[in-house]
N, C-alpha and C positions, 0 to 999 in steps of 0.2 A: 931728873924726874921722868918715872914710866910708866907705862899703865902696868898694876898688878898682873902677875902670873896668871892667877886664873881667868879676870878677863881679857885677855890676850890669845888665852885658847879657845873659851866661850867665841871671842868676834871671830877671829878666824875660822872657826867650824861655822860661823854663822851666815860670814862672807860668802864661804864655798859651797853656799846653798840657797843664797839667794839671790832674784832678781832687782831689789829695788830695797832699800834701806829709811829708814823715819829712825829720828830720837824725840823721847819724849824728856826736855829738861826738868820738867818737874819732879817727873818719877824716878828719872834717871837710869832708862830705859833703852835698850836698842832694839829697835822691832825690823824684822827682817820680812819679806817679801819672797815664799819658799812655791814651788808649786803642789803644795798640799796643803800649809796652812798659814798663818803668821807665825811666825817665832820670834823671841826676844830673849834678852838678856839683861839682865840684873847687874847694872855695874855697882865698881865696890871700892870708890875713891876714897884713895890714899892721899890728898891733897883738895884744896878748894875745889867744889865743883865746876867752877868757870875754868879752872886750868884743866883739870882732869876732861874734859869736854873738848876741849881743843885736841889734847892728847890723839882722844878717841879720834876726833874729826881726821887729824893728822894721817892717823893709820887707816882710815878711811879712803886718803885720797891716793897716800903709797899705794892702798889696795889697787885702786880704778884707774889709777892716772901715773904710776910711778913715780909721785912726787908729793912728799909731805905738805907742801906749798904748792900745789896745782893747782888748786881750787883758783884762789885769789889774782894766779898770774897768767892763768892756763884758760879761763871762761868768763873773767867778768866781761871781758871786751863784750864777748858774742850773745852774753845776756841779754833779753827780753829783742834782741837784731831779726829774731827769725831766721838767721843766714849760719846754718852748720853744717853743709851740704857735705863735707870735706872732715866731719868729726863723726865719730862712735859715737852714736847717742847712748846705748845702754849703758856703761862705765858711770854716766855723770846720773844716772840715778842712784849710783853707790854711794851717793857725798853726803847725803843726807843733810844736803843743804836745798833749801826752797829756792833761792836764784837759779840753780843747778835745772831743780827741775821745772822751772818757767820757761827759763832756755830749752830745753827739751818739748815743750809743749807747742813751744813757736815755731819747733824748727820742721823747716821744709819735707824731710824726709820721714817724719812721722807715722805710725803703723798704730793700726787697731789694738796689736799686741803691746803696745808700747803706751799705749794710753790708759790700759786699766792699769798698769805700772805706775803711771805718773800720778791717775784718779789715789790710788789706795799712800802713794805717797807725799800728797797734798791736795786735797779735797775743797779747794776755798773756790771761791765765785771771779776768782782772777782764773787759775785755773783752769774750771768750766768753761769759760767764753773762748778762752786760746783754743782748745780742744773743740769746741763747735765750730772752730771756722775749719777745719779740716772734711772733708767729705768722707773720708775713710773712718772717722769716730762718729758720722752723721747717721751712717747708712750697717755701723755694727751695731752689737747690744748695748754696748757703754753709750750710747747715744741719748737715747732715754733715759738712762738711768743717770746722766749726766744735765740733761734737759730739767726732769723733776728737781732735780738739788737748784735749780735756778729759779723756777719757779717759785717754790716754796721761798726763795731767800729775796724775790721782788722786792717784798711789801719793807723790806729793810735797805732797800738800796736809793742812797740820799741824792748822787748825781742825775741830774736829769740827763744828760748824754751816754753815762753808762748804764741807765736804765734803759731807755732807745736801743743800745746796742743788743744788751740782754735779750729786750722783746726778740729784735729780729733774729737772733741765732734759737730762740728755742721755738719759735713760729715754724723753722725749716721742713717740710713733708715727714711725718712717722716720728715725729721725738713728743709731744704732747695731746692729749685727747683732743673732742673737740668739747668737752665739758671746761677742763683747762681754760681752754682758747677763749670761750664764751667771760670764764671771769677775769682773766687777764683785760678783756675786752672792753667790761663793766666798768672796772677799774679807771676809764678813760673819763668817766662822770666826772669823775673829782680832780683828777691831774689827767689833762690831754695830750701830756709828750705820750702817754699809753700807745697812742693814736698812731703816732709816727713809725714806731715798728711794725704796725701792724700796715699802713701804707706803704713801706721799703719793701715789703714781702711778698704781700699779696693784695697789691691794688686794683686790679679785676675781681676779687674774692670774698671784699667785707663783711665783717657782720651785719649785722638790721641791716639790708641793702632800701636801699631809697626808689622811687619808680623813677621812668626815664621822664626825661623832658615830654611836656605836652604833644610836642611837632616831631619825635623824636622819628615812630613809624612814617611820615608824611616825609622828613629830610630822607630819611636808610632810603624810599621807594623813588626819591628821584635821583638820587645820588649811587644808586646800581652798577647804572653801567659803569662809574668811574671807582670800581671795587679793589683795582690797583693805585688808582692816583693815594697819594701819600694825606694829602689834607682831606679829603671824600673819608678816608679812612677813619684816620683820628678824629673828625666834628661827629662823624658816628658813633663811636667808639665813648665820646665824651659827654654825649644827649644820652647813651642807655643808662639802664638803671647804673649796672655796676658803675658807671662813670659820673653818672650823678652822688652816687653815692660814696664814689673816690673824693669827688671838688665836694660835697659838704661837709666829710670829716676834715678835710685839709682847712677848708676855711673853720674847723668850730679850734683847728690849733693854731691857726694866723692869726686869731682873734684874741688870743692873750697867749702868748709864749711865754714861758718861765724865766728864760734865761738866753742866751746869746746863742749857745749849739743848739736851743731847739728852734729858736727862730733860722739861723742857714740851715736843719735840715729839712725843715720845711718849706722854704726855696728851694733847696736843693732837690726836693722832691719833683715840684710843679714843673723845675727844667727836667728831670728823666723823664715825666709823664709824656713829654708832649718835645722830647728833645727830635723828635724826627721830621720836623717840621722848621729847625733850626736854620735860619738863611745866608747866618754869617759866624764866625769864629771866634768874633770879637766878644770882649768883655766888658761890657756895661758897668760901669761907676755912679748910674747917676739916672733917675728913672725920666727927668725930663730927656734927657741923650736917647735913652731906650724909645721913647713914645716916640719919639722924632724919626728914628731907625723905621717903626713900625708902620706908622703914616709916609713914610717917604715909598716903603717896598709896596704897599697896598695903593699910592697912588701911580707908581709903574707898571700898573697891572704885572704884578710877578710871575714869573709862571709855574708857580707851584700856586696860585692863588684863581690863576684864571680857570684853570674848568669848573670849579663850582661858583665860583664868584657869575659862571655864564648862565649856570643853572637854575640858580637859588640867589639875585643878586641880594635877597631881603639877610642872606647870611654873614654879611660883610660884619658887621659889630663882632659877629662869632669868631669870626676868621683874625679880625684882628687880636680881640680877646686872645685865642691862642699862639698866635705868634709872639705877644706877650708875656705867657706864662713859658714859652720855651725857651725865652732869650733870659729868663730872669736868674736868679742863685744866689751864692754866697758873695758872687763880686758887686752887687747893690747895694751890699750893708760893708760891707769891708772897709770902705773909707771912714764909715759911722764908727765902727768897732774896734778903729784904727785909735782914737781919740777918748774912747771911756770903755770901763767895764762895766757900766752900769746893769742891773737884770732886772727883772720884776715893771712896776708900772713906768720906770722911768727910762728904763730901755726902749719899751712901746711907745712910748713920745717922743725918743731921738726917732727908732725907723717907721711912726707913721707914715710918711712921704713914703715910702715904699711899700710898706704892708698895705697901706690903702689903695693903691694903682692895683694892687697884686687881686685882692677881694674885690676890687670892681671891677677886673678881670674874670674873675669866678663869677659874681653876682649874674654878672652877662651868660656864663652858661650857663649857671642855672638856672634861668628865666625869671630872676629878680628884677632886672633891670633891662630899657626897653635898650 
């Protein structure tokens, strides 16, 4: 069994003129990737089309890889790995296979030119994302243009964690308006993992920013001269608006998380915020161990605690508050998430005990609670 004469010459003139290959099995089609236009071919099986397709694939892989069987023994290892530092990426857009070109998408050595190749030869939202984490497709035209297809395809994406991811990669400077960004934003109303990409991104930046704490001018003007000390910093930084306005979107998604990856990354959050303040290395299992950590450092007068603790002693609740929120993450709940996969209300009932320390934590910055 072989592919017909005519397409045999058809793929071959088709091969030796393009950079990236698609088959459409419906139509039964080979569309080629030419630098003038798309070209295709009209196949004309002489046997089932599942055989006749294989055929094609076959000579496809002879083409790119010297081996009718490359495909299957030659690249699955290094599918969706990232790690093909040491392979020809262009040949494996010839396979016209989609694992072929995810591996490509993933891989390290990736180029601008390489990626409308990849775009034009699989266009889906798996795709898209691999391509956004690359800065060289961030900062070309397929950026944007790669940004918008994600967009538009939000309002259908069912994971809350690959939603999160989404937001953050098309958030990135120059890939969406700020008209965009404004309904991406809106969107947070109704489902607030919205929220969490937009806090990965740009947490000094949010939309509706909030005003600072009351005291916020009264603490910045005594806490001056300590404009190097690391916690003078951060309690500043955490009373202005934008910081107000970071801890109340953060708390309006601690307050009902959907699911299990959006509750750690919203731990996960609260520790990058305020990770420079961090006192020790350890990992927390267990929020009464943590409180105990935090009251033990603040009753040593620590000394990343003492110059403001000397200036401002009324700031103590604050201070500890934050050393709180830097020590916390996804190893608080780990033990919890260890034991069920529950999501929804009955998740928020296994990690109350932690989500509540975490918001009475916040409530203290933002001048809820005395």
């Amino acid at each position: 069994m072989e592919l017909c004469a005519e397409d045999t010459l058809k793929l071959n003139v088709l091969l030796a003129n393009s950079h990236a290959i698609r088959i459409n099995e419906q139509t039964m089609c080979v569309h080629g990737m030419t630098d003038s236009e798309d070209a295709k071919v009209e196949l004309n099986p002489n046997c089932p089309p599942e055989k006749y397709l294989r055929l094609v694939r076959e000579m496809l892989s002879t083409n790119a890889l010297g081996s009718p069987g490359g495909y299957p023994v030659y690249l699955r290892r290094w599918t969706r790995m990232g790690d093909m530092r040491n392979t020809r990426l262009e040949p494996l857009l010839m396979l016209a296979e989609d694992e072929a070109v995810i591996a490509v998408a993933r891989a390290a050595g990736l180029t601008d030119k390489l990626a409308a190749r990849i775009w034009w030869a699989l266009p889906t939202a798996e795709v898209a994302r691999y391509l956004l984490e690359h800065p060289c497709v961030v900062t070309d035209a397929m950026g944007p243009i790669v940004a918008d297809y994600l967009t538009e395809y939000l309002p259908f994406e069912e994971v809350p964690g690959t939603l999160i991811e989404t937001v953050r990669l098309i958030l990135q400077p120059g890939l969406i308006s700020d008209a965009k960004r404004r309904e991406i934003w809106r969107r947070g109303a109704r489902k607030n993992h919205y929220y969490v990409g937009f806090l990965q991104t740009m947490p000094d930046a949010l939309p509706d920013p909030q005003p600072a704490r009351e005291d916020y001018h009264s603490i910045k003007n005594a806490l001056r001269m300590l404009a190097n000390d690391p916690m003078a910093a951060q309690l500043t930084r955490v009373l202005s608006a934008s910081g107000q306005t970071f801890l109340s979107t953060c708390e309006l998604v601690l307050r009902k998380p959907i699911d299990q990856d959006v509750a750690v990354e919203s731990l996960d959050l609260m520790h990058h915020y305020f990770r420079q303040l961090r006192t020790s290395d350890r990992e927390f299992n267990n929020v009464d161990e943590l409180e105990q950590y935090i009251d033990s450092v603040i009753r040593a007068h620590d000394r990343r605690c003492a110059p403001v603790r000397q200036r401002l002693p009324e700031t103590e609740a604050d201070l500890r508050a934050m050393l709180l929120l830097a020590h916390t993450g996804e190893p608080l709940v780990r033990p919890i998430f260890a034991r069920t996969d529950a999501i929804g209300s009955l998740m928020r009932r296994k990690i109350a005990p932690v989500t509540n320390a975490v918001l009475a934590a916040t409530a203290r910055l933002l001048g809820k609670s005395p």
